[in-house]
mmCIF file of the N, C-alpha and C atoms, coordinates in Angstrom:
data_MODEL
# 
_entry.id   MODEL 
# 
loop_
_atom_site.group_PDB 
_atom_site.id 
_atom_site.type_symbol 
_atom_site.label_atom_id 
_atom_site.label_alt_id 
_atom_site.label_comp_id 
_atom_site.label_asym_id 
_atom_site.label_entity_id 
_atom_site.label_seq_id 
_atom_site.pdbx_PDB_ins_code 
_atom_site.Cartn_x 
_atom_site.Cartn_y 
_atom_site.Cartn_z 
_atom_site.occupancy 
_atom_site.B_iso_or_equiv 
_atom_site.pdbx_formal_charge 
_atom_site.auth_seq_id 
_atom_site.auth_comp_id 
_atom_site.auth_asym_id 
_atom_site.auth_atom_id 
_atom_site.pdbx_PDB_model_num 
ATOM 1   N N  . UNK A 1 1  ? 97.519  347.707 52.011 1.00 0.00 ? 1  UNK A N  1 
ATOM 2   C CA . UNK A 1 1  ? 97.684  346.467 51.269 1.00 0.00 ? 1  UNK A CA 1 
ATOM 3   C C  . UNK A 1 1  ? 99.034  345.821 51.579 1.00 0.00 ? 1  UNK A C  1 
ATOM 4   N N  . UNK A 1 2  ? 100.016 346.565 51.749 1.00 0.00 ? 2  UNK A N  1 
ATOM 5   C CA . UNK A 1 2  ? 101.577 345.736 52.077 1.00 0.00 ? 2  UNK A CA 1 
ATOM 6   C C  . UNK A 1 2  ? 100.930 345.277 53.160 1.00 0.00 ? 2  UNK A C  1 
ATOM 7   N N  . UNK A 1 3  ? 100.648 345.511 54.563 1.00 0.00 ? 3  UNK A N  1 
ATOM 8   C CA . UNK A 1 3  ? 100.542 345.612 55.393 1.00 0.00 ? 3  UNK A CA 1 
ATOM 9   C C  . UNK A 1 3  ? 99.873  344.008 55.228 1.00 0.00 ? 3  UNK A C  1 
ATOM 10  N N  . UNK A 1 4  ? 98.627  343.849 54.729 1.00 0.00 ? 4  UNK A N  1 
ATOM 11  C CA . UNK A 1 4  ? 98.177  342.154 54.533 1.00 0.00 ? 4  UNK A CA 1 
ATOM 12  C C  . UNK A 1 4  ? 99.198  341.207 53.783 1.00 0.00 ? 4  UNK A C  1 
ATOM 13  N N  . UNK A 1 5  ? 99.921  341.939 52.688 1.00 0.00 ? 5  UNK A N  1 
ATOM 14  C CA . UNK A 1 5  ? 100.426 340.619 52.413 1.00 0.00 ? 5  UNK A CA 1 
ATOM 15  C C  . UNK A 1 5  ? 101.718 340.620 53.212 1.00 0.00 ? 5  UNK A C  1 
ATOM 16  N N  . UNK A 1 6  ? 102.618 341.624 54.128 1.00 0.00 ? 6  UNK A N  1 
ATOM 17  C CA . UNK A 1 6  ? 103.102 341.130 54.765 1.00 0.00 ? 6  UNK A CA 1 
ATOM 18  C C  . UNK A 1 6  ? 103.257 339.927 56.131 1.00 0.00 ? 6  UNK A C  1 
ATOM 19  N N  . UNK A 1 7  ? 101.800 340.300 56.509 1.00 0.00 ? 7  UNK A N  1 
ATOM 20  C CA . UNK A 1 7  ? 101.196 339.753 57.383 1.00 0.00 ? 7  UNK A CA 1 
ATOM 21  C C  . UNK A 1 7  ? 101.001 337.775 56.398 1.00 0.00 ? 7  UNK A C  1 
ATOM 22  N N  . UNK A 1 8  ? 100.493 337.768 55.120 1.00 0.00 ? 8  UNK A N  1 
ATOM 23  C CA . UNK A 1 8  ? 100.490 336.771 54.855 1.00 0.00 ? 8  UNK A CA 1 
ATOM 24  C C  . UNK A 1 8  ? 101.950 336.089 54.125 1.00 0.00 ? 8  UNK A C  1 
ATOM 25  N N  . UNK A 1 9  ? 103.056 336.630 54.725 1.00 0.00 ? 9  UNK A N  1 
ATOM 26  C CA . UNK A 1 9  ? 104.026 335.980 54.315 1.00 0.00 ? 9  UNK A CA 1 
ATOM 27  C C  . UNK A 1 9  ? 104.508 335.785 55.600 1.00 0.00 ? 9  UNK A C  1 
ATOM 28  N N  . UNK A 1 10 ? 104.143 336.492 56.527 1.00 0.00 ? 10 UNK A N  1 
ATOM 29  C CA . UNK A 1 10 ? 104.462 335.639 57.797 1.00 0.00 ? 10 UNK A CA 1 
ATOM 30  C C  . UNK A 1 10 ? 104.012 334.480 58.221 1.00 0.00 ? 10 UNK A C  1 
ATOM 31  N N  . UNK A 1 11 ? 102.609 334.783 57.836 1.00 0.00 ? 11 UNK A N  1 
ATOM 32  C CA . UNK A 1 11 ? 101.836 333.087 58.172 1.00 0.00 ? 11 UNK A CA 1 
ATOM 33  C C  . UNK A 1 11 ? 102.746 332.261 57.766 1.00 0.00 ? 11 UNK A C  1 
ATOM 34  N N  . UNK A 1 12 ? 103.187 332.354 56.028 1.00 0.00 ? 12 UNK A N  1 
ATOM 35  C CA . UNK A 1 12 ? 103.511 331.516 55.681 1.00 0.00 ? 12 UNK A CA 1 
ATOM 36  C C  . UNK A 1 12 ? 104.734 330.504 56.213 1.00 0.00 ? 12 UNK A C  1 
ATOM 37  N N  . UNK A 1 13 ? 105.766 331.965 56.834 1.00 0.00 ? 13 UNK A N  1 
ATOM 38  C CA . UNK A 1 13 ? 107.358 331.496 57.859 1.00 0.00 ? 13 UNK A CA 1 
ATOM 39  C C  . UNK A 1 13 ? 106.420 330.653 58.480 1.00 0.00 ? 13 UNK A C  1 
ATOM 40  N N  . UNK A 1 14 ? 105.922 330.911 59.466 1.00 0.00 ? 14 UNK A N  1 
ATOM 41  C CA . UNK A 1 14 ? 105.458 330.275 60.943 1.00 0.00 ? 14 UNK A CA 1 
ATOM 42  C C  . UNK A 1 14 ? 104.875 329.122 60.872 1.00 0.00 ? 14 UNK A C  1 
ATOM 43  N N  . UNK A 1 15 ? 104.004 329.134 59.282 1.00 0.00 ? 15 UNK A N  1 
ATOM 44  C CA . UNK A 1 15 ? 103.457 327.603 59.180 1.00 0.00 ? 15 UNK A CA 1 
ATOM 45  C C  . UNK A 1 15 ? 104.520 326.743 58.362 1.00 0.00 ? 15 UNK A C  1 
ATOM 46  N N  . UNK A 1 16 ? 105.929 326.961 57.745 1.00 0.00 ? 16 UNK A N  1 
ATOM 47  C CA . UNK A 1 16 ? 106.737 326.447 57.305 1.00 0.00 ? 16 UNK A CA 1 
ATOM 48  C C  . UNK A 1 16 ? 107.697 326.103 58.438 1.00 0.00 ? 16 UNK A C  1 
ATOM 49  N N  . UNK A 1 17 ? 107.807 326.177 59.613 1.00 0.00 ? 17 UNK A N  1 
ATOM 50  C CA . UNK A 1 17 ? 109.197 325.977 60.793 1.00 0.00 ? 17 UNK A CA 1 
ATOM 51  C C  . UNK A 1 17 ? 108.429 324.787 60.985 1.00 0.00 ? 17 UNK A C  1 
ATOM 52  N N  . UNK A 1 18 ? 107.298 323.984 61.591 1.00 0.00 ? 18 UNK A N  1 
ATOM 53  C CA . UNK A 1 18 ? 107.341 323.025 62.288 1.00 0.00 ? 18 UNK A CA 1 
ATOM 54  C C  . UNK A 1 18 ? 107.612 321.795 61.228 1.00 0.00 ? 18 UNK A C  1 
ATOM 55  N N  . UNK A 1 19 ? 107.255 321.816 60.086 1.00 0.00 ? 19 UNK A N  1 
ATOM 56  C CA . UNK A 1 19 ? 107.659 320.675 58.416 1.00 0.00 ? 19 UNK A CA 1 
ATOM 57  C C  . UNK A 1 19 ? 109.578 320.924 58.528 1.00 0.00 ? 19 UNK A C  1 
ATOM 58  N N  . UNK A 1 20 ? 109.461 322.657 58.360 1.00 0.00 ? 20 UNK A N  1 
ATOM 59  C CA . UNK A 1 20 ? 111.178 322.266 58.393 1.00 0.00 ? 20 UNK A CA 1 
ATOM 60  C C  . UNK A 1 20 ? 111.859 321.624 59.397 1.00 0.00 ? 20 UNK A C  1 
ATOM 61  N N  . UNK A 1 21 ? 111.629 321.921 60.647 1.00 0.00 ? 21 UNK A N  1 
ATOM 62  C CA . UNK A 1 21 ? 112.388 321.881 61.744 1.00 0.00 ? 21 UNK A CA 1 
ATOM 63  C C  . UNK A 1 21 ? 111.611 320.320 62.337 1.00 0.00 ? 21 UNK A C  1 
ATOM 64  N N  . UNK A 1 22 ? 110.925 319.952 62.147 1.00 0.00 ? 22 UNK A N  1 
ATOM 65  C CA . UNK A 1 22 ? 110.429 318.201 62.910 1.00 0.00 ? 22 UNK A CA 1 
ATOM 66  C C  . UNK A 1 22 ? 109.478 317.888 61.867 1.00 0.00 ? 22 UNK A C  1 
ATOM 67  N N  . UNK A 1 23 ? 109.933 317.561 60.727 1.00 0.00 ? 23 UNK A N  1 
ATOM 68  C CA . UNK A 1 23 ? 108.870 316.545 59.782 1.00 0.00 ? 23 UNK A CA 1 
ATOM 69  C C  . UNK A 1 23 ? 108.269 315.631 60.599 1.00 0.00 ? 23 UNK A C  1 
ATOM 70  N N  . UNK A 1 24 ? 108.662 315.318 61.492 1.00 0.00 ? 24 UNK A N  1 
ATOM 71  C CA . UNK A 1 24 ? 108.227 313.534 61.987 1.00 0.00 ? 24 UNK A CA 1 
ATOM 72  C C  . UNK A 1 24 ? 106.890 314.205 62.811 1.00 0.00 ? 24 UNK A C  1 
ATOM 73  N N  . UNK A 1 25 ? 107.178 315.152 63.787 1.00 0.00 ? 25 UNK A N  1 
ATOM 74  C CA . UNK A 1 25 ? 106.483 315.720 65.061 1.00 0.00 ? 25 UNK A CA 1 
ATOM 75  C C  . UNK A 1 25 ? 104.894 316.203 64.060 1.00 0.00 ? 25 UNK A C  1 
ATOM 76  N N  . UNK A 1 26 ? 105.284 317.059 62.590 1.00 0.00 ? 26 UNK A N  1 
ATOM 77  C CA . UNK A 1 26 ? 104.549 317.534 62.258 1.00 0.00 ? 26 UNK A CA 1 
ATOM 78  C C  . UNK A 1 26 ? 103.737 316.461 61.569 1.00 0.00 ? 26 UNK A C  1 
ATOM 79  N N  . UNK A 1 27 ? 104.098 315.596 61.075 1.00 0.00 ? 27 UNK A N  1 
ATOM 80  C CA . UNK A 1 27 ? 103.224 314.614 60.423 1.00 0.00 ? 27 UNK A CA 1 
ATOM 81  C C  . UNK A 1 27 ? 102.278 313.931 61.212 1.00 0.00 ? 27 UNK A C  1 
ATOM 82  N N  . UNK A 1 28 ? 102.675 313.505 62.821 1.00 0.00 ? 28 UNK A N  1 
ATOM 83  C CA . UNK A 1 28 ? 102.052 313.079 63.818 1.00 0.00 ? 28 UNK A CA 1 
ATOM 84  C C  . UNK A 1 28 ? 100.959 313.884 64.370 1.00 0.00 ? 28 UNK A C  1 
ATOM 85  N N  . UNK A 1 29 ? 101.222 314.865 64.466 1.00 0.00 ? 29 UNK A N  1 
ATOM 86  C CA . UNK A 1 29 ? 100.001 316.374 64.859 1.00 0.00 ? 29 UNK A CA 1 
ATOM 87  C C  . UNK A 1 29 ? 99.115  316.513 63.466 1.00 0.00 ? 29 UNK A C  1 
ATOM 88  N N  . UNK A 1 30 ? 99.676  316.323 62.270 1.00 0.00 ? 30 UNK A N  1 
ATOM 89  C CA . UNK A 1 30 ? 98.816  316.148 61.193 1.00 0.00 ? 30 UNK A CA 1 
ATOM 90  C C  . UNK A 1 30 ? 97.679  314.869 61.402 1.00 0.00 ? 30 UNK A C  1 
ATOM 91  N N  . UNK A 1 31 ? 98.442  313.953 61.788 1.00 0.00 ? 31 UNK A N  1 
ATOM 92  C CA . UNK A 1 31 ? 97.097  312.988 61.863 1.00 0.00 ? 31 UNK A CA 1 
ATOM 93  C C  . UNK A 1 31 ? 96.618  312.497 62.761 1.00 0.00 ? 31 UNK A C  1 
ATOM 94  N N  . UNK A 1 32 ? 96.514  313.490 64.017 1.00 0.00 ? 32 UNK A N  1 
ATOM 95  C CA . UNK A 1 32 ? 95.858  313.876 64.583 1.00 0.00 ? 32 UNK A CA 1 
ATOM 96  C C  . UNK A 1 32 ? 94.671  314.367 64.644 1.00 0.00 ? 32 UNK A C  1 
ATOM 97  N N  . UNK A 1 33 ? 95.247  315.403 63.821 1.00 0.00 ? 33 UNK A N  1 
ATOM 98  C CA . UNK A 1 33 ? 94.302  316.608 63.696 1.00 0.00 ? 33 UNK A CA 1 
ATOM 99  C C  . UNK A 1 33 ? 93.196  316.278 62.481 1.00 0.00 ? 33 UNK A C  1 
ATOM 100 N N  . UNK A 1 34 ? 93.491  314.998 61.817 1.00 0.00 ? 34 UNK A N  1 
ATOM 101 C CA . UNK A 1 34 ? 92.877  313.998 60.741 1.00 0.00 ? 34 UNK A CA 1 
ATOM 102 C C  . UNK A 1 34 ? 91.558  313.066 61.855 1.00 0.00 ? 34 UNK A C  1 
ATOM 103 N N  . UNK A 1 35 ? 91.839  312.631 62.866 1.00 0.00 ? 35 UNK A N  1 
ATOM 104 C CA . UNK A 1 35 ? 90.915  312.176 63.783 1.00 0.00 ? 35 UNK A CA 1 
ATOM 105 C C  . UNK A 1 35 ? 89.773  312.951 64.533 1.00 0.00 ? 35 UNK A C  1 
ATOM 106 N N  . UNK A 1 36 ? 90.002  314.248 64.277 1.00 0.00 ? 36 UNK A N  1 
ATOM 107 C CA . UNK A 1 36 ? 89.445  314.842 65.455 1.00 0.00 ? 36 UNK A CA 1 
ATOM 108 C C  . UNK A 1 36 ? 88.064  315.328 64.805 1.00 0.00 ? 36 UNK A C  1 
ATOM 109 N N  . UNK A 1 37 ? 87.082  315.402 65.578 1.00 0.00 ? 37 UNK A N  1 
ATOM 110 C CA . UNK A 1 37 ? 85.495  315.777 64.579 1.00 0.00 ? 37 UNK A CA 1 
ATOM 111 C C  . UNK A 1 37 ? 85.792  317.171 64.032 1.00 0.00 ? 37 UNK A C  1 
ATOM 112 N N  . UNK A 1 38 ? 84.362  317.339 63.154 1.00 0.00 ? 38 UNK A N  1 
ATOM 113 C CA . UNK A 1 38 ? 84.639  318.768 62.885 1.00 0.00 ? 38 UNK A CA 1 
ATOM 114 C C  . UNK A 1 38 ? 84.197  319.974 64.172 1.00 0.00 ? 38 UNK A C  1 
ATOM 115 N N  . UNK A 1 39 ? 83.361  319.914 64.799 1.00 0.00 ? 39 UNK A N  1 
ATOM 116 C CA . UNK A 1 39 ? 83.477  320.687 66.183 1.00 0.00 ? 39 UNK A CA 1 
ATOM 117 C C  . UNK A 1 39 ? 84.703  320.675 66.760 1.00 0.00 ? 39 UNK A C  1 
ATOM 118 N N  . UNK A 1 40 ? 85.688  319.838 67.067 1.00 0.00 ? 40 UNK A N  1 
ATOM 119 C CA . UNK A 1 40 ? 86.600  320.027 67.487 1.00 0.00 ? 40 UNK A CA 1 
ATOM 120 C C  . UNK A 1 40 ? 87.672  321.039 66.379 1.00 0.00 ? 40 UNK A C  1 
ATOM 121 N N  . UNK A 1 41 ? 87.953  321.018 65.485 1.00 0.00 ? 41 UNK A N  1 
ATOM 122 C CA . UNK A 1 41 ? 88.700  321.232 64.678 1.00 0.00 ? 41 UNK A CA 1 
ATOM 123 C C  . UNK A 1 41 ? 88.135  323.308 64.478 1.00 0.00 ? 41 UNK A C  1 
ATOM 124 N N  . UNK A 1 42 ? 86.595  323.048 64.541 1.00 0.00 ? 42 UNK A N  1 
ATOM 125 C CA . UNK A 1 42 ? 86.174  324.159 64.681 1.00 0.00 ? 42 UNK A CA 1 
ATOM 126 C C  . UNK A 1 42 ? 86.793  324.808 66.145 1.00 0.00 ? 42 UNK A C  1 
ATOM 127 N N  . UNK A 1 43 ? 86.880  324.215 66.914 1.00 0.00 ? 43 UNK A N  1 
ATOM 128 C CA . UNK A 1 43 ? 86.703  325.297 68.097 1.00 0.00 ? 43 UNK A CA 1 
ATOM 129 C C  . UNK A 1 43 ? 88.131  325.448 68.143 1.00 0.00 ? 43 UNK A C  1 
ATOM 130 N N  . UNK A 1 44 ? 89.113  324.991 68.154 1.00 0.00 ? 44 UNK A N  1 
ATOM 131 C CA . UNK A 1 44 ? 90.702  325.181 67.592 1.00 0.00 ? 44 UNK A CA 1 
ATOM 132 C C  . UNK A 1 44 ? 90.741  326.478 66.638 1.00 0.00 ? 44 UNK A C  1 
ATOM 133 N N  . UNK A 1 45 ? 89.647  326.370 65.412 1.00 0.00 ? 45 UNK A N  1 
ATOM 134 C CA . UNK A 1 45 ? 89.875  327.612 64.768 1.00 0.00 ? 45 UNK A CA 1 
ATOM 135 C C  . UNK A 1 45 ? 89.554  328.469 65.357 1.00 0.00 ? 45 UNK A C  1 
ATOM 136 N N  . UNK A 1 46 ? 88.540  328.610 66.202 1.00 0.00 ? 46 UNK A N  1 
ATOM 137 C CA . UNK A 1 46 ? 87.940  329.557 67.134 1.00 0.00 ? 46 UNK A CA 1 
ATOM 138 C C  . UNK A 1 46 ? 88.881  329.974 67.938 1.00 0.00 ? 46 UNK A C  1 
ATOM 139 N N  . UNK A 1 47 ? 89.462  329.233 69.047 1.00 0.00 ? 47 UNK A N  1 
ATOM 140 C CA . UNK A 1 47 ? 90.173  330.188 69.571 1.00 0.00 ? 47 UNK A CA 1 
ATOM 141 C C  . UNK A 1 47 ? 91.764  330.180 68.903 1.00 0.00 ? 47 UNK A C  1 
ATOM 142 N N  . UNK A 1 48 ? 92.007  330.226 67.984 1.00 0.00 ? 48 UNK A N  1 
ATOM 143 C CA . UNK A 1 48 ? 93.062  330.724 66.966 1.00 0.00 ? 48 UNK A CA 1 
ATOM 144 C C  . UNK A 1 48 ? 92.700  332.104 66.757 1.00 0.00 ? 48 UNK A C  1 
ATOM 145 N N  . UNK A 1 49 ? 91.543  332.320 66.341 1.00 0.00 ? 49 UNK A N  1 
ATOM 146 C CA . UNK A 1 49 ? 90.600  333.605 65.289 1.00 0.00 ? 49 UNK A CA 1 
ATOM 147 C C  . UNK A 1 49 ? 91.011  334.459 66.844 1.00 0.00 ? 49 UNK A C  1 
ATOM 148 N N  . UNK A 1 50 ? 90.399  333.872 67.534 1.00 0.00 ? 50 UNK A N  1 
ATOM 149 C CA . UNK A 1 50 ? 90.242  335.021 69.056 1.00 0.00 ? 50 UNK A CA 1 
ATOM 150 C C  . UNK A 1 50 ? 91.582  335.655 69.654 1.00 0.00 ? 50 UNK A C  1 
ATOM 151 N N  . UNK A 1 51 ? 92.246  334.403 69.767 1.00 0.00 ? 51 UNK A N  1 
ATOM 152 C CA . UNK A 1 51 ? 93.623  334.569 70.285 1.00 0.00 ? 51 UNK A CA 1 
ATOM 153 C C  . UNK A 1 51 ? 94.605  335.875 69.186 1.00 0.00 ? 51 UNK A C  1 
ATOM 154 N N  . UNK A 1 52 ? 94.597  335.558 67.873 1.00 0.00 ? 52 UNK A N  1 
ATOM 155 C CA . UNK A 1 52 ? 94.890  336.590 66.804 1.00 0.00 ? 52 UNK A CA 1 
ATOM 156 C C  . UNK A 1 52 ? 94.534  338.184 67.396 1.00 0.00 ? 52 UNK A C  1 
ATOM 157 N N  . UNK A 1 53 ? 92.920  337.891 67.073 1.00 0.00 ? 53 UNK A N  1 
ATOM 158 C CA . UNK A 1 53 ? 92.077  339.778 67.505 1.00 0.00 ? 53 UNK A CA 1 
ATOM 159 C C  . UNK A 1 53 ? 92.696  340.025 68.612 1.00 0.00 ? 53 UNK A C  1 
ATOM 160 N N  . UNK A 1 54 ? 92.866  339.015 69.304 1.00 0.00 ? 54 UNK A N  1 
ATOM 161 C CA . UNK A 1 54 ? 93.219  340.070 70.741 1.00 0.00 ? 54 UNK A CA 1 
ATOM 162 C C  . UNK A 1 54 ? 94.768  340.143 71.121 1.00 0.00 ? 54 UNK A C  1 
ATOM 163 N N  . UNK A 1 55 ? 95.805  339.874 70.184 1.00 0.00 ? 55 UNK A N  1 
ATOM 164 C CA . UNK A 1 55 ? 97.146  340.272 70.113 1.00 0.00 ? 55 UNK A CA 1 
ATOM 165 C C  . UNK A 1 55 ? 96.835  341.051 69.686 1.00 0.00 ? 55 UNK A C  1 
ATOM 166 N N  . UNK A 1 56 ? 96.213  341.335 68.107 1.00 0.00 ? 56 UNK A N  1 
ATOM 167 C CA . UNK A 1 56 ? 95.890  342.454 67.528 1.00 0.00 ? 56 UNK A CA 1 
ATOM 168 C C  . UNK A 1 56 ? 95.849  343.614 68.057 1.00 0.00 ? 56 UNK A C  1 
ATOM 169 N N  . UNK A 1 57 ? 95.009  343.627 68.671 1.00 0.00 ? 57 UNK A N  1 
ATOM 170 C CA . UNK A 1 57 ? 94.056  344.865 69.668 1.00 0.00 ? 57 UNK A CA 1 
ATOM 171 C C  . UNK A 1 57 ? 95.354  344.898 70.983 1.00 0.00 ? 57 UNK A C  1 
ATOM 172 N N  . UNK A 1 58 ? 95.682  344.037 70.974 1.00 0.00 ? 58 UNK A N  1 
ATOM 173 C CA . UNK A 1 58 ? 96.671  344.322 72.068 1.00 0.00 ? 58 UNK A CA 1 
ATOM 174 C C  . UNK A 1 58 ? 98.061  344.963 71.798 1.00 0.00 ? 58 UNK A C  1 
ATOM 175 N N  . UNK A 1 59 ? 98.786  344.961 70.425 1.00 0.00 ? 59 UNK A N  1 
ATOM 176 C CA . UNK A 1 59 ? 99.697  345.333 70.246 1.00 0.00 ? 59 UNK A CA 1 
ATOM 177 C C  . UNK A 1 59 ? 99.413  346.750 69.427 1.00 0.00 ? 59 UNK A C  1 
ATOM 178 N N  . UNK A 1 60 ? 98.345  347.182 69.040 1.00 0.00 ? 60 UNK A N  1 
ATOM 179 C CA . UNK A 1 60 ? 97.882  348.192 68.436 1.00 0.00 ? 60 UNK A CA 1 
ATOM 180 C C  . UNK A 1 60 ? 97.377  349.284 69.729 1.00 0.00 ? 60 UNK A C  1 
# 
């Protein structure tokens, strides 16, 4: 159980640097990512999900 919520307080760093560090950059990639269909937006999650398992599996 540490082990997940450490893991989900990292998300949280990593998704907090691009708001801290370039509000402007991140707001622009936000509405972006506001245009794009949902297949697209899906397959982004897709290979997010993939890219994850296989650090996973790779650093384990």
């Amino acid at each position: 159980m540490t082990e997940l919520l450490t893991a989900c307080a990292l998300v949280l760093v990593l998704e907090g640097l691009m708001p801290f560090i370039s509000p402007t950059r991140w707001r622009e990639a936000f509405s972006r990512i506001l245009t794009m269909s949902d297949g697209q937006i899906r397959f982004i999650g897709l290979v997010s999900i993939a890219s994850g398992t296989l650090g996973l599996l790779w650093l384990r």
